[in-house]
C-alpha positions in Angstrom: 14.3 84.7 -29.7 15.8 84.6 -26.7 19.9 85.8 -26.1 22.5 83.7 -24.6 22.7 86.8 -22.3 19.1 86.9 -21.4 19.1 82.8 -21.3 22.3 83.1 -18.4 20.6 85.3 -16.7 17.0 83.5 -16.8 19.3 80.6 -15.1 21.1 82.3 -12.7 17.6 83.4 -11.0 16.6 79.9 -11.1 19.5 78.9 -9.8 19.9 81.1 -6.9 16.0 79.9 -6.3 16.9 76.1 -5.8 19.5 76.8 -4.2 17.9 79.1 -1.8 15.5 76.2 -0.9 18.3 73.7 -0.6 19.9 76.4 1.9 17.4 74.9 4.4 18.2 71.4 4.4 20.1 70.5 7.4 23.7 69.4 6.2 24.4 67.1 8.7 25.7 63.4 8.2 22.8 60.9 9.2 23.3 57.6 11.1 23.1 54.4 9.6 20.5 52.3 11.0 21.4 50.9 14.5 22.3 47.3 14.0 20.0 45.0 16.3 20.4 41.7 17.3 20.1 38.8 14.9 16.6 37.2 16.7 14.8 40.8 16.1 14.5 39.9 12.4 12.2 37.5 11.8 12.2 36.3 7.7 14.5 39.0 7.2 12.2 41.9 8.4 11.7 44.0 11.8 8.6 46.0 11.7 9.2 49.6 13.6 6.4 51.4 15.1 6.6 55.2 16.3 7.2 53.6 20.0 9.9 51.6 19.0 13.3 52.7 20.1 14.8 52.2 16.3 12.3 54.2 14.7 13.9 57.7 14.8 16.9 56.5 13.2 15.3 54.4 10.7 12.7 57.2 9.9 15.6 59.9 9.6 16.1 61.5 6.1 18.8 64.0 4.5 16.4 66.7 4.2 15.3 67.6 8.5 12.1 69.5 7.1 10.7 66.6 5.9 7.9 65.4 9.3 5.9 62.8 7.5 5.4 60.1 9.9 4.9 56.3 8.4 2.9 54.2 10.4 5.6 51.4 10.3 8.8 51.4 9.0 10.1 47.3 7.8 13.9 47.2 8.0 14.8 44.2 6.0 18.0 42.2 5.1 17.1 40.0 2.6 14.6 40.2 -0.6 12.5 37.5 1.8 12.1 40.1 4.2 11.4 42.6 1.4 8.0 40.1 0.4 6.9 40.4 4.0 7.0 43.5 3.9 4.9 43.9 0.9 2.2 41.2 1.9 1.7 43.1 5.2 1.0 46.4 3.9 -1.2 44.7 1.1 -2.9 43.0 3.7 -3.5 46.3 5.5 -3.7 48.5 2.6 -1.4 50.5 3.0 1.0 52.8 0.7 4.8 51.5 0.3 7.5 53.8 0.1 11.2 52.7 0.2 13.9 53.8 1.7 18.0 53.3 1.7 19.8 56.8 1.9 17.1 59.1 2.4 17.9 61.5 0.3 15.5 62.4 -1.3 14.5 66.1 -0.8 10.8 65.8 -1.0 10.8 62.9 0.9 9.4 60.3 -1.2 11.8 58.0 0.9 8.7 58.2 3.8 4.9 58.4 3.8 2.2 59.4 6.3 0.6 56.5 7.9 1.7 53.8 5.4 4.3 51.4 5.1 8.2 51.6 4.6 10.4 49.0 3.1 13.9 50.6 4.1 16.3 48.1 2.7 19.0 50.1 4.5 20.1 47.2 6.4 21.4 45.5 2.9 24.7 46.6 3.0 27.2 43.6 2.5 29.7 44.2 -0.7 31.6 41.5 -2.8 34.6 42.8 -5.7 35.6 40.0 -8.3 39.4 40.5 -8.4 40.0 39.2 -11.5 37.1 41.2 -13.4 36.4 44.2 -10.9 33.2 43.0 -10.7 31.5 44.7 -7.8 28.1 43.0 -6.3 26.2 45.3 -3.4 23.3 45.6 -1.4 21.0 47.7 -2.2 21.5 50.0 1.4 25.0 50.9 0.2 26.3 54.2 1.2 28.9 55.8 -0.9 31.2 56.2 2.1 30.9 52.7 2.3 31.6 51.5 -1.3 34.5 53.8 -2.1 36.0 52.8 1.2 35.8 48.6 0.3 36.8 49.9 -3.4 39.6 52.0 -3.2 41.2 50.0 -0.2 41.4 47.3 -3.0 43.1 49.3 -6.0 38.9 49.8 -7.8 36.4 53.0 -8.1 32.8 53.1 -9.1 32.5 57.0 -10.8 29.2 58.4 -8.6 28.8 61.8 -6.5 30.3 63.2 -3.7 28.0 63.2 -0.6 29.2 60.5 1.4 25.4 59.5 2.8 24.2 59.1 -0.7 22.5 55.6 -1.2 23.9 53.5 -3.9 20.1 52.5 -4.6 19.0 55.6 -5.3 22.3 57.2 -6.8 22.1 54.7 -9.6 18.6 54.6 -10.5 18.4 58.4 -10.6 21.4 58.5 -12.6 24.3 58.8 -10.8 25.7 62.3 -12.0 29.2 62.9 -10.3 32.9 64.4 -10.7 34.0 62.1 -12.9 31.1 62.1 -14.9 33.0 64.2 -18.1 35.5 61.0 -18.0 33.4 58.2 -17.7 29.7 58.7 -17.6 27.5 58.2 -15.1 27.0 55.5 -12.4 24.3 54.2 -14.0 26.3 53.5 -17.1 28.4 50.7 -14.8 25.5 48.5 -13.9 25.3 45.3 -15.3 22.7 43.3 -13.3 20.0 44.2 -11.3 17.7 42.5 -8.6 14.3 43.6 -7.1 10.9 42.5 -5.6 8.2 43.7 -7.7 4.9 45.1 -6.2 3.2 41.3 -6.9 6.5 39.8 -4.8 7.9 38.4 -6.9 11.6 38.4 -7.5 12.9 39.9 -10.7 16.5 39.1 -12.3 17.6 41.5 -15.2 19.9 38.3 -16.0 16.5 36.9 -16.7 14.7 40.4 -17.9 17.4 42.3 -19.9 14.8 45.3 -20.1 15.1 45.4 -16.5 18.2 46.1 -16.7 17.8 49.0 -19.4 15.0 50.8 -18.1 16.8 50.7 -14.6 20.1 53.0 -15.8 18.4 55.9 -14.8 14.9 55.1 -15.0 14.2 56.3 -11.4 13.3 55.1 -8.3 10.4 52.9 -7.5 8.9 52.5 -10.7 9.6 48.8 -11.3 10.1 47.1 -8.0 12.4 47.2 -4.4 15.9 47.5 -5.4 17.8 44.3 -3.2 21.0 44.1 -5.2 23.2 46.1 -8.0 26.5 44.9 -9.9 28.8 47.1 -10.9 31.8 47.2 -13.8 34.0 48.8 -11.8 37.5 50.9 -12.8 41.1 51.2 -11.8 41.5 53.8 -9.2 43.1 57.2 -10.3 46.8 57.5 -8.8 45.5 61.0 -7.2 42.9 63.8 -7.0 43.6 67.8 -6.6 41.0 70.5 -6.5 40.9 74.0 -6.2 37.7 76.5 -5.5 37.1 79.9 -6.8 35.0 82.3 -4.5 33.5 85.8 -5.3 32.1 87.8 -2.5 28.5 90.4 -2.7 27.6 89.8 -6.1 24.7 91.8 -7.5 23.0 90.2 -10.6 25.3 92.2 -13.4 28.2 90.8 -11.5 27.1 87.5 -11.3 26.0 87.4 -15.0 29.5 88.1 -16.2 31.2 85.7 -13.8 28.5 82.8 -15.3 29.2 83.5 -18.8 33.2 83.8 -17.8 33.0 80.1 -15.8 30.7 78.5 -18.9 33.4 80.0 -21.5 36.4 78.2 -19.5 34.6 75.4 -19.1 34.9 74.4 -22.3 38.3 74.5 -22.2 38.9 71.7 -19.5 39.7 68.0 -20.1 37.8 65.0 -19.2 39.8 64.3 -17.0 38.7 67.3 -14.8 35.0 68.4 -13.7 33.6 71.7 -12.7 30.7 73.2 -10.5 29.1 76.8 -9.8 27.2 77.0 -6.1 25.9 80.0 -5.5 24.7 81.0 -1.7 22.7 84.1 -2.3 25.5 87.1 -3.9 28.2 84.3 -2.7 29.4 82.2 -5.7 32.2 79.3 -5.3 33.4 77.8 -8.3 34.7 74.1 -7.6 37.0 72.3 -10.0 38.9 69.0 -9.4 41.0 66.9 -11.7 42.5 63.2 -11.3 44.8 64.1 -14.0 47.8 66.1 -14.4 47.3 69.4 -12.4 49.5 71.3 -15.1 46.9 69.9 -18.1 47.4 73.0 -21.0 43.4 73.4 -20.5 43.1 73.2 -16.9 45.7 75.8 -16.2 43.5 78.6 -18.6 40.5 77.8 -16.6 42.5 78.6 -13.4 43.8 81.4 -14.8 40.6 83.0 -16.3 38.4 82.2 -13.0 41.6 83.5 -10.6 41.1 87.3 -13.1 37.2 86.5 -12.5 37.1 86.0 -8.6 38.6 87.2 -5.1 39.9 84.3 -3.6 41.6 80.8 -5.0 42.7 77.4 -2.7 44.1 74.5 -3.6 44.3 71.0 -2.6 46.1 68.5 -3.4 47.6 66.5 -5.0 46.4 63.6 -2.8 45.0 59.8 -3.1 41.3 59.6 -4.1 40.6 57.7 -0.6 41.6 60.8 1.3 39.8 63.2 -1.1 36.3 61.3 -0.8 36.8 59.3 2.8 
């Protein structure tokens, strides 16, 4: 039977793997798509070949080692333009893949010589102000969404990155900081629309299941993605955040401070979230709350992580808009 010590350190090497791979994805914030004058669409759709001056932008994806080339790339703006799409690579047989953040790391956002529905263009937003309701295309970025939230008092829990596309965030899950207070993004959807692979437009309002097997179900599985709603939640009054960094770690070292951080942990409240990112024998240890700074719980894990560590900063306290715009 394996040992909580021998499990820790099993994880750390994995850890320190991933993370070496992730090391080499470029970092950079991408462009959205270049808007393009209303008469290029035609039925809601531009098709993008390699010569086409939109295509590097529209092909562009989070992770820069990704090179597979699609043979056209269909931005679209409505679920109309999302069926021509479809009917033209059935008609040419080629492979789909779709595309709103590009974030994927493997690059299942792109193909090689196929077809790409990037429903990127999709980005207009609606709020309910009487219910919090929020309605959104599916090309969302989160930049985007907490801006037109939290300029109007509401928050949608999700990650961090700003490039992140709604789409994707939410059918993957939608694991973020405030994830120990009030689940994951997924948990706020209420309806969802798509174009399935036959074309035809799907309505969880209509198809409840849809709606189930899309919290986190993943991405692609049961159609294009056009449209999400969202319960919403009253924005937190502020954030603050502090990081914990230990310098030229050797494995022993790094051990101990894993088992220290995972032993704290358990002492913080929902209202606060921690993270361990480890850059080869560099560790940083991230924790944020939007509750009080001077919580009984919170103030043990900063004071067993500052005896565990070299360095502390702190930020805050400051509005969520700030922290996460």
């Amino acid at each position: 039977m394996h040992t909580r010590r021998s499990f820790l350190r099993t994880s750390l090497a994995a850890t320190t793997a991933i993370l070496a791979d992730v090391s080499s994805i470029a970092a950079k914030e991408r462009p959205a798509v270049s808007k393009s004058p209303s008469d290029a669409y035609v039925g809601g759709v531009k098709f993008l070949t390699p010569e086409a001056p939109d295509y590097a932008t529209a092909r562009e994806v989070y992770n820069a080692g990704i090179l597979t080339q699609p043979k056209i790339i269909a931005c679209c703006t409505s679920e109309t333009g999302v069926q021509h799409a479809l009917e033209r690579a059935k008609a040419e047989n080629w492979p789909v893949a779709v595309k709103a953040g590009g974030h994927s790391f493997e690059g299942f956002c792109l193909n090689d010589d196929g077809l790409v529905v990037s429903v990127s263009p999709m980005r207009e937003m609606q709020l309910d102000p009487k219910t919090g309701i929020l309605t959104a295309g599916a090309g969302c970025r989160l930049e985007e969404v907490n801006q037109f939230l939290l300029a109007r008092g509401r928050f949608l829990p999700a990650g961090s990155c700003r490039t992140v596309g709604l789409a994707g965030l939410t059918l993957g899950g939608g694991y973020g900081m405030f994830a120990r207070k009030w689940g994951l993004t997924c948990d706020h959807l209420r309806r969802i629309k798509m174009v399935d692979g036959a074309g035809i437009i799907r309505d969880s309002n209509e198809e409840p299941d849809l709606l189930w097997s899309s919290r986190g179900g993943g991405n692609g599985h049961f159609g294009i993605v056009t449209e999400l709603t969202f319960n919403t939640r009253p924005a937190p009054a502020q954030f603050s955040s502090w990081k914990f960094r230990a310098y030229k770690l050797d494995p022993k070292r790094a051990t101990a401070l894993l088992e220290g951080w995972f032993d704290a942990s358990s002492e913080l409240p929902n209202e606060a979230f921690s993270a361990w990112i480890m850059n080869g024998s560099q560790v940083t240890v991230v924790v944020i709350t939007i509750g009080s700074r001077e919580e009984k719980g919170l103030v043990a894990f900063r004071r067993r992580l500052t005896g565990l560590t070299k360095k502390v900063t702190s930020g805050g306290p400051t509005s969520l808009k700030k922290a996460l715009t």
